[in-house]
Every structure is written in C-alpha cells, then in structure tokens.
Backbone bond lengths (Angstrom), bond angles and torsions (degrees), N, CA, C in turn:
res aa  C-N    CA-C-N  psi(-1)  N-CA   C-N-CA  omega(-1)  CA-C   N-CA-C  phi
1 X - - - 1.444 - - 1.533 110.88 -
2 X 1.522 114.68 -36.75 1.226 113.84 -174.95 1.982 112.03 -72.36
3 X 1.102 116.92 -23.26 0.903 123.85 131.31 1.815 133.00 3.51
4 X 1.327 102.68 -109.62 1.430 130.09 163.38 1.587 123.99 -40.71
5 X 1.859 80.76 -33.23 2.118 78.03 162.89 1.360 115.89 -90.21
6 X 1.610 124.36 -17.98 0.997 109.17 -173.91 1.621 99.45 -84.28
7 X 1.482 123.84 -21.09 1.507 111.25 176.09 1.504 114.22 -39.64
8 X 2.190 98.01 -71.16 1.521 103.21 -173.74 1.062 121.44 -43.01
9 X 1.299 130.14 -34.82 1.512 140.29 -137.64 2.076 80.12 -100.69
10 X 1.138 139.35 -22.82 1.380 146.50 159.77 1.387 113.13 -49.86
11 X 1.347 100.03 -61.12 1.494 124.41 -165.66 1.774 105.37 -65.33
12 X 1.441 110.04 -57.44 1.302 107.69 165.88 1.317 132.16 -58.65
13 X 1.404 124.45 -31.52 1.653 112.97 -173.32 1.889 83.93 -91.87
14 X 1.316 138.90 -3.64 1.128 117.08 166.11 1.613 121.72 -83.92
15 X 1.143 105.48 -12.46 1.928 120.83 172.19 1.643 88.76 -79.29
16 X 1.027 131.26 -65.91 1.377 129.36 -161.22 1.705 106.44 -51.88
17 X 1.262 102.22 -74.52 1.555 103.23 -173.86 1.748 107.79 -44.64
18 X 1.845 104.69 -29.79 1.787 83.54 177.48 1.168 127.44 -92.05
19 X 1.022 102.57 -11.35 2.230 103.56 152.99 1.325 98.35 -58.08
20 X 1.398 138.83 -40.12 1.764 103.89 -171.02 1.349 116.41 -92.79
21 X 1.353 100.80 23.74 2.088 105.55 -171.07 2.250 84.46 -90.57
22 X 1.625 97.56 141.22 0.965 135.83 172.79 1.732 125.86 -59.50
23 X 1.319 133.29 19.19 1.260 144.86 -111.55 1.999 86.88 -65.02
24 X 1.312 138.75 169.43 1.375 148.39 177.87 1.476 87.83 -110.24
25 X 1.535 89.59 149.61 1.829 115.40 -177.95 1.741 97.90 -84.21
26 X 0.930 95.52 159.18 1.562 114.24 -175.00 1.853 105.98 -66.84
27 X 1.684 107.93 -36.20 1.484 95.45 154.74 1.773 137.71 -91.29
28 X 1.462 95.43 15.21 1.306 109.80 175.46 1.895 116.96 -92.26
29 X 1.503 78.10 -27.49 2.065 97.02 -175.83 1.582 98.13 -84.25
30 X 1.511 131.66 -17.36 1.336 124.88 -164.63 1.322 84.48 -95.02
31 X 1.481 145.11 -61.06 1.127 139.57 -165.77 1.799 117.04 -44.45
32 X 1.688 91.30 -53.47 1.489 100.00 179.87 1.705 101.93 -55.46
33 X 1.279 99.20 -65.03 1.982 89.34 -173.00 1.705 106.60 -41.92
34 X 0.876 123.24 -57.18 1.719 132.89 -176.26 1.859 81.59 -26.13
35 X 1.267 130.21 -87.38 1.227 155.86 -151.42 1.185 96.47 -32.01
36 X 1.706 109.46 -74.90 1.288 121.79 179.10 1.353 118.79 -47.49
37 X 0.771 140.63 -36.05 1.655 156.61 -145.57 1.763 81.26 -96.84
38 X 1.284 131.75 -57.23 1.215 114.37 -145.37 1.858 95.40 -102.49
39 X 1.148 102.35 -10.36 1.534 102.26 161.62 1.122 137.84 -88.33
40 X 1.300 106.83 8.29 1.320 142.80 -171.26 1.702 127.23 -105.52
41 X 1.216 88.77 -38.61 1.633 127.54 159.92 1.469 123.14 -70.56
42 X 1.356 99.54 -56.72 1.803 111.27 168.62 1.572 114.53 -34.58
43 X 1.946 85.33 -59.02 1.941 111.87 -165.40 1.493 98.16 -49.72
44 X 1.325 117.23 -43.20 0.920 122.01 -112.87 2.097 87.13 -113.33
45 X 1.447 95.90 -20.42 1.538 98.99 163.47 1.313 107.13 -103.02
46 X 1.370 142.02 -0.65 1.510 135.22 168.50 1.773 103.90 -86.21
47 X 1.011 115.73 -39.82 1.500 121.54 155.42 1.361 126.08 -22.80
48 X 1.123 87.10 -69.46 1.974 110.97 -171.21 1.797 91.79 -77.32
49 X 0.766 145.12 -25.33 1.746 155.73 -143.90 2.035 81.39 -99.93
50 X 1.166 117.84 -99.74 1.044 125.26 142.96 1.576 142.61 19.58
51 X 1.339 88.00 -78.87 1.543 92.10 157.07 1.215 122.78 -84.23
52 X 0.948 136.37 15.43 1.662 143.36 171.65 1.307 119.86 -109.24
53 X 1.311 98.72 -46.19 2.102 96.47 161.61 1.327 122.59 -71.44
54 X 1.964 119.36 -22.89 1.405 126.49 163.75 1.834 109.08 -64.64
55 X 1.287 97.68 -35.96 1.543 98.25 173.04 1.848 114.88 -63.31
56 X 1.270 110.33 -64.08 1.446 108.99 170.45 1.513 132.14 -51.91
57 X 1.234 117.74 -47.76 1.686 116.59 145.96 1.534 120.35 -39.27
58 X 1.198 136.78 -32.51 1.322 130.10 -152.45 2.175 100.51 -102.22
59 X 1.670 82.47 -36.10 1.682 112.30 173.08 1.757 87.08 -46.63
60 X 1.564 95.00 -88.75 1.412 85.44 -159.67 1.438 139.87 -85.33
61 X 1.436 117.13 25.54 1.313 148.62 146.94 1.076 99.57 -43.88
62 X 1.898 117.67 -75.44 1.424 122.44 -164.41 1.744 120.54 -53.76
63 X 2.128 103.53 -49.75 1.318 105.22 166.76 1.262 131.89 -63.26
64 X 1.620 123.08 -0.40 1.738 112.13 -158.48 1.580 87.01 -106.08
65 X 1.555 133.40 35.41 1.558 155.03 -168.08 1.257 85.81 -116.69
C-alpha cells in the first residue's frame, strides 16, 4: 500500500509543478527553432571547413616524405 501512496503522491506534485511551467507561444517556438536550425548549420559548415584543411595539412605532411 505504501507503495501506491508514494505513486499518487508522485503523480500529484508532478501535475502541480506542471501548472507552474511557463509554456512558449507558437511564435516564440518558431523563432527559437529558426535559431537552432541556423546554428546548427553554421556548426555544422565550420566543421566541414575545418575538417578539410585538417585533411589537406595531414595529406601533405604524409606526401612531402
């Protein structure tokens, strides 16, 4: 039994605390994704940028042997 109270007694302070969560407006969540998406893109071309001149340095390290 002690059990089952500690479930509900779970279940309730987890209903409670999510009534006080802050939820974002539907033009607040498009902005954020926008963000992500393009910071993501950046990473994600400094990466590739990056790893391609580490590739060519290492290239001709090996050939100038």
């Amino acid at each position: 039994m002690a059990l089952f109270n500690k479930l509900k007694q779970f279940v309730l302070d987890v209903r409670q605390e999510m009534s006080k969560v802050s939820w974002p407006t539907r033009e607040q969540l498009r902005g954020s994704t926008g963000v992500v998406i393009a910071f993501s893109l950046i990473f994600a071309a400094y990466t590739f940028g990056a790893d391609q001149i580490l590739q060519y340095l290492v290239t001709m390290l090996l050939t100038a042997n």
